[in-house]
N, C-alpha and C positions, 0 to 999 in steps of 0.2 A: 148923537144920542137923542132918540124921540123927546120933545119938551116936556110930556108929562112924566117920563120917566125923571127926567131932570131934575122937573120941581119938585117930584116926590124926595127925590134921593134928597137934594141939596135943603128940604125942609124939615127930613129925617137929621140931617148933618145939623141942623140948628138945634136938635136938642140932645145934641152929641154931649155937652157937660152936664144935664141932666143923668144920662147913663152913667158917666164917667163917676158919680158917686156912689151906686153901686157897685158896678167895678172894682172902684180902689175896696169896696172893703173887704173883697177876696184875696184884695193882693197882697205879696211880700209877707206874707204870713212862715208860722214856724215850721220846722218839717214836720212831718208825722211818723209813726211808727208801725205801719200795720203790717199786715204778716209777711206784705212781700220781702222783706229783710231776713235774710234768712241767717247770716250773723251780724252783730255790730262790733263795729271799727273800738280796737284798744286803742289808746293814745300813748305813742312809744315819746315822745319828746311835746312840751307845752311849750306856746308863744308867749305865756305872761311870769315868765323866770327872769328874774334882773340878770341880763348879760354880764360874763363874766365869772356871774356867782354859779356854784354846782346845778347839774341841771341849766343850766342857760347856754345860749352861746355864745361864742368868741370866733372873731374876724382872727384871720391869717398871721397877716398885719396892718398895720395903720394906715396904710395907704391903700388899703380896699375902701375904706369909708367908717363910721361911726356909727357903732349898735346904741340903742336904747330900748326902754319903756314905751309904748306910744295908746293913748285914751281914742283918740280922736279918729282912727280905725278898725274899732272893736268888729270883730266878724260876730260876737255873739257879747251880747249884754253883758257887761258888768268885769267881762277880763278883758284885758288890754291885750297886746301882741307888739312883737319884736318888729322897729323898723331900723332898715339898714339906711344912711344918708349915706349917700355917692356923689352928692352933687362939688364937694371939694376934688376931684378925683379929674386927672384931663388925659388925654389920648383913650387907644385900648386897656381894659381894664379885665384881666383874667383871673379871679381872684378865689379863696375856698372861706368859709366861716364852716366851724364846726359843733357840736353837740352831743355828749353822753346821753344814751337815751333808756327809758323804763328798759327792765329787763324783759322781753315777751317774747315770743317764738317765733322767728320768721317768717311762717307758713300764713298764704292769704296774700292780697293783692298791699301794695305800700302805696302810701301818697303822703301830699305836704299841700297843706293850706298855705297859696300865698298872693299877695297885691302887686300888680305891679299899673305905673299909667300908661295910659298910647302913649309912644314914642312920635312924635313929627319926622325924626329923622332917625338911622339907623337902628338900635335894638337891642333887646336884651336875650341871651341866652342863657338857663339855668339848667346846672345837674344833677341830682338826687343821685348819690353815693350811700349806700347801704352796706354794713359791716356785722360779724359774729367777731372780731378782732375783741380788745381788752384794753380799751384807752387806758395810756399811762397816768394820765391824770384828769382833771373833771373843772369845766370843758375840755375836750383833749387839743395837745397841742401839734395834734402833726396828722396826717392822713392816714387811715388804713392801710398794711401791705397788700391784705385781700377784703375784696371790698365786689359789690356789684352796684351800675352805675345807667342811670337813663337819663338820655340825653333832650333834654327838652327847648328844641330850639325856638326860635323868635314865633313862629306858629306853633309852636304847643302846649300855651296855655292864650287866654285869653287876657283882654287887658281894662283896666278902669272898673274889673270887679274883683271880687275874690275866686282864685281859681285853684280848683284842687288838682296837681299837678299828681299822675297816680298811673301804676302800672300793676296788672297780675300777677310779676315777681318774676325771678330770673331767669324765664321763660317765654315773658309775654312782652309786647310790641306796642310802641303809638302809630296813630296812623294820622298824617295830616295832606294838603291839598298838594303838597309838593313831593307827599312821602306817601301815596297810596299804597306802596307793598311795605313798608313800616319800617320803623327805629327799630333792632334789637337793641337788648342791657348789654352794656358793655361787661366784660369779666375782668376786674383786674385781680392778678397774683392767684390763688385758690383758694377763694372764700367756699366756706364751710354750710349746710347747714342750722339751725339753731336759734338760739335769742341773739336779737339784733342787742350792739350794745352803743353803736356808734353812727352817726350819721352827719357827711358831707354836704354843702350847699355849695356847687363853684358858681360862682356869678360872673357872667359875661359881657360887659355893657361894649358896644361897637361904638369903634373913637369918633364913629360921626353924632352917635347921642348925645344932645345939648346936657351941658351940665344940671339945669336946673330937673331935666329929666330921672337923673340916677338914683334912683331909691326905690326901696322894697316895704313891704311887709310880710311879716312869718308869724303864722298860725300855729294849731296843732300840728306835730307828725304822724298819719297815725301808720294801723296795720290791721288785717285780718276783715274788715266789713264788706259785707256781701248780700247783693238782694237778687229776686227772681228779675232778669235783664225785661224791661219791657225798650220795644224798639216803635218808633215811631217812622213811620213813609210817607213821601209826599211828593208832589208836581207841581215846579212854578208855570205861572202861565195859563189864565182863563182858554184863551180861545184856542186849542190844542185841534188835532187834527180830528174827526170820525174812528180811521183805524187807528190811530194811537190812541184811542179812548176807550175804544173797543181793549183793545191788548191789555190795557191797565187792569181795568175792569175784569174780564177774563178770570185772569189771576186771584185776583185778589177773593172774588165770586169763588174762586174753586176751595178756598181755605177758611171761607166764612171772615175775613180780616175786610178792617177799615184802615183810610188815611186822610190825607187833606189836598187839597189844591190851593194854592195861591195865586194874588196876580194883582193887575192894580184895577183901582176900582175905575178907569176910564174905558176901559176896556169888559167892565162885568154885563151892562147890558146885551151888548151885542154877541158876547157867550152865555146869555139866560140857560138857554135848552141842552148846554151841554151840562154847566155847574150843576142843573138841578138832576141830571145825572147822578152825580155824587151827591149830593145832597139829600134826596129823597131815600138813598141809601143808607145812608148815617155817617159821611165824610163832613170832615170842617170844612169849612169854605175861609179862607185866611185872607189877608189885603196884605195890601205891600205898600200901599198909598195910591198916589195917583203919577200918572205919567213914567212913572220906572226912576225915579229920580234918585238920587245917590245920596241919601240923609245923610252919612260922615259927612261929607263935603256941603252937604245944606242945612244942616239940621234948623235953622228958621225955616223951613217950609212947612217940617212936620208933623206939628200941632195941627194947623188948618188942613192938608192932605189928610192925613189916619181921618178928620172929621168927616171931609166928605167924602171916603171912600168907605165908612162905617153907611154914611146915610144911604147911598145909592145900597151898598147889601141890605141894608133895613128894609127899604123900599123895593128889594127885588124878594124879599122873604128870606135871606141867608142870614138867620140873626146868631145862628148857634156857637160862633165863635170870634164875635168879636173884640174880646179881650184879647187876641193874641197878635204877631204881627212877623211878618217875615221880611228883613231890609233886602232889599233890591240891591246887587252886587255883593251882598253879604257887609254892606258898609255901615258901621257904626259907632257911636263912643258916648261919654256919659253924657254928654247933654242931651244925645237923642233918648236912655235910657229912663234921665228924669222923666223928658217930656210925657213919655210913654208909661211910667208909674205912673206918676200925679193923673192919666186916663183913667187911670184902674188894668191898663194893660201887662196882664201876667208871666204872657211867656213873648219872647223875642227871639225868634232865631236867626245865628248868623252863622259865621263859618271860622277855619282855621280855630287854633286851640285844641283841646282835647275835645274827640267827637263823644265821649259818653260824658253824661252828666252824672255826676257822680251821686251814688243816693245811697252812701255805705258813713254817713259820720254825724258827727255832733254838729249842732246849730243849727243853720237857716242855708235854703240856697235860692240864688235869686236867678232865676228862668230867662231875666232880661237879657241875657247873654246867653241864649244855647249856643253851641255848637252841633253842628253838624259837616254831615261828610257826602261829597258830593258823587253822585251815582252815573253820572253821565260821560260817557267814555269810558267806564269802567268794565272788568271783566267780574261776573259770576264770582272767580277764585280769589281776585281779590274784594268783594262785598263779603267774601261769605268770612274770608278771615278776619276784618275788622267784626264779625259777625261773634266768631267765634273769643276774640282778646275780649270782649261783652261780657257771651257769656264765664271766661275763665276769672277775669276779676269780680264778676257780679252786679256790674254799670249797667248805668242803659247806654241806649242808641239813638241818633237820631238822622235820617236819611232826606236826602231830597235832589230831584232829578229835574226835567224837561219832561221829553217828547220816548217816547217807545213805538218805533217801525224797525222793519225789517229792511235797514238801513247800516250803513258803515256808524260805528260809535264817531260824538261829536261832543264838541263842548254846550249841546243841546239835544242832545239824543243817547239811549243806548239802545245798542242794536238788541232786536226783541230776542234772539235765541239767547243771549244771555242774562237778558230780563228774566227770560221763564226760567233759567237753571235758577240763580238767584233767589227770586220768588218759590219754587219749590224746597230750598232749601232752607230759606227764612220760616216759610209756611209750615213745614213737615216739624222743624222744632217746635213752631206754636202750636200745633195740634198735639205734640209730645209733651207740652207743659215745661217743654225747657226755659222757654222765653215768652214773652205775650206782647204778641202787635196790637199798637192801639193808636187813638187819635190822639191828635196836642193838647184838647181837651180834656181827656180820660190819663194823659201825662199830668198836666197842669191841675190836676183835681186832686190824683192822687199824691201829687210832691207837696202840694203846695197846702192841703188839706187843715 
């Protein structure tokens, strides 16, 4: 790196907590409501019902673990929410809690507000079981005959936040890094139909999860919220080739749409002339930190990296987005997410979990944790379906790739003829106003508003 690029950067990075206070006061704020909502979420079952009591839940049996009250993980001021302790609990543990829920009409996409922490070792699997059945009694004590059920395994939800666990309905699909053609709902018995009345939680902890690990939190249940899908695009990786930059580009030129590029900041001078590519365009320019470094596994580097890879973009002019931040290998957990609040840094994206963020309910959502879905090696037909389970429940999207040549797909590449189908077909719905591509920016402005 030229030394005066250096000093500039690394003197820009010294007044990195200066920034950091106008930052934070964008950040973590409430959600907002504006038009792109095109219905809002009913609440079919609440997290602040004493367990037990009508309306609340009740565990199987006893040896799944012990429901309560719990203060001290409020998703939203002032109501509490149900946590489940597992930590008594040893080997496999395959277990259901239950719930009578509001009477409302099944129709609309279903999900369930809930907490779970990283695991160190093995993991949690949960399933969302959905009924028009007639619980005998309130909690009910037994399982639905006919029931429909989405399986959400150790990737798909996120972890050390709150994650809405949520599907378009007996119809629609998640999609995760190990399930790019997707989960269907499972059908048990012949559910109906109608107002949901009943709803399963089977909780799965794997016998190698430390005991101190097992426990949950549960939010609302809700149903029916739906907004216009906005889908976000993007490219790790400053120094990209010429014709993959060209092919991005291309595309994107032909739909009038923006996106972003990432990369770390050791690496941003020596790609000046291409970032300002995108930049001069109106794409974000993101940082990743410095050296590609794997924050879960470091997270003390953090702080001082985000600094000075903030300073060198100051100092090359890419200032437009540096509240946000994309982890390198997709690795991350709460101490990386404080570190990156307490910046003023808004949105964080990583990977696995549900790929749309959800923007159909009540409260707050915290960006620190996106998910996204990884485009590289993939084909057109499956982008365009995660495309479409978007728009069917009314979530957004959020993508992110490598390199685009006319090359065999890689776990850095996808091959360009199915970039372009992809892209015309992303594109063709945002020029139909079915959905709206935008930048992390124009995401994070609007959610977080």
């Amino acid at each position: 790196m030229p030394l005066d690029i250096m000093a500039e950067g690394m003197a820009a990075a010294a007044g990195a907590s200066a920034r950091s206070a106008a930052l934070r006061a964008r950040a973590n704020t409430a959600i907002s409501k504006p038009a792109l909502i095109s219905s809002r979420s009913l609440i079919l079952a609440q997290g602040n019902v004493t367990p037990g009591a009508a309306g609340g839940w009740r565990v199987n049996d006893a040896s799944m673990g012990v429901l309560s009250l719990d203060s001290t993980m409020r998703r939203r001021p002032g109501y509490d929410v149900t946590k489940l302790d597992g930590t008594g609990t040893t080997g496999g543990v395959f277990k259901s809690m239950r719930i009578a829920t509001n009477a409302i009409n099944s129709a609309g996409p279903i999900g369930l507000w809930l907490w779970s922490p990283v695991n160190s070792a093995g993991g949690l699997s949960t399933n969302l079981r959905w009924s028009t059945d007639t619980p005998a009694a309130n909690p009910p004590l037994v399982s639905p005959v006919n029931s429909y059920e989405m399986d959400f395994t150790a990737e798909g939800q996120q972890r050390g936040c709150w994650s809405f666990l949520s599907v378009s309905g007996p119809t629609g699909k998640i999609f995760g890094s190990s399930t790019p053609n997707g989960t269907a709902v499972i059908t048990n018995g012949a559910p109906a139909a109608g107002t949901i009345k009943q709803l399963d939680l089977i909780v799965s902890w794997n016998a190698a999860t430390p005991a101190a690990e097992r426990y949950l939190y549960i939010d609302n249940a809700e149903v029916g919220g739906k907004a216009k899908p906005m889908v976000v695009i993007g490219f790790d990786g400053y120094g990209d080739n010429a014709t993959s930059v060209a092919n991005k580009l291309a595309k994107f030129d032909q739909y009038g749409i923006l996106g972003y590029v990432a990369g770390d900041g050791d690496s941003a001078v020596a790609s000046a002339s291409i970032l300002h590519q995108f930049y001069d365009r109106g794409w974000d320019v993101v940082t990743q930190g410095m050296n590609h470094l794997d924050y879960g596994a470091n997270p003390g580097n953090l702080s001082a990296d985000y600094d000075t890879a903030v300073g060198i973009l100051t100092g090359l002019g890419f200032t437009r987005s540096l509240d946000q931040f994309a982890y390198p290998y997709n690795s991350r957990n709460a101490q990386c997410d404080a570190i990156l609040r307490a910046k003023g840094v808004r949105l964080g994206r990583t990977v696995l979990g549900n790929q749309r963020v959800p923007y159909n309910t009540t409260g707050t959502i915290d960006l620190l944790s996106t998910g996204a879905g990884d485009i590289d090696n993939r084909t057109a037909a499956q982008v365009q379906a995660w495309v479409d389970e978007a728009v069917a429940s009314g979530s957004h999207l959020y993508l992110y790739g490598h390199g685009v040549n006319n090359a065999a797909g890689s776990s850095t590449n996808m091959l360009l003829s199915e970039f372009n189908t992809m892209m015309d077909y992303i594109g063709g719905l945002h020029q139909a106003g079915t959905l709206e591509v935008v930048t992390p920016t124009v995401f994070a402005d609007r959610l977080l508003a």
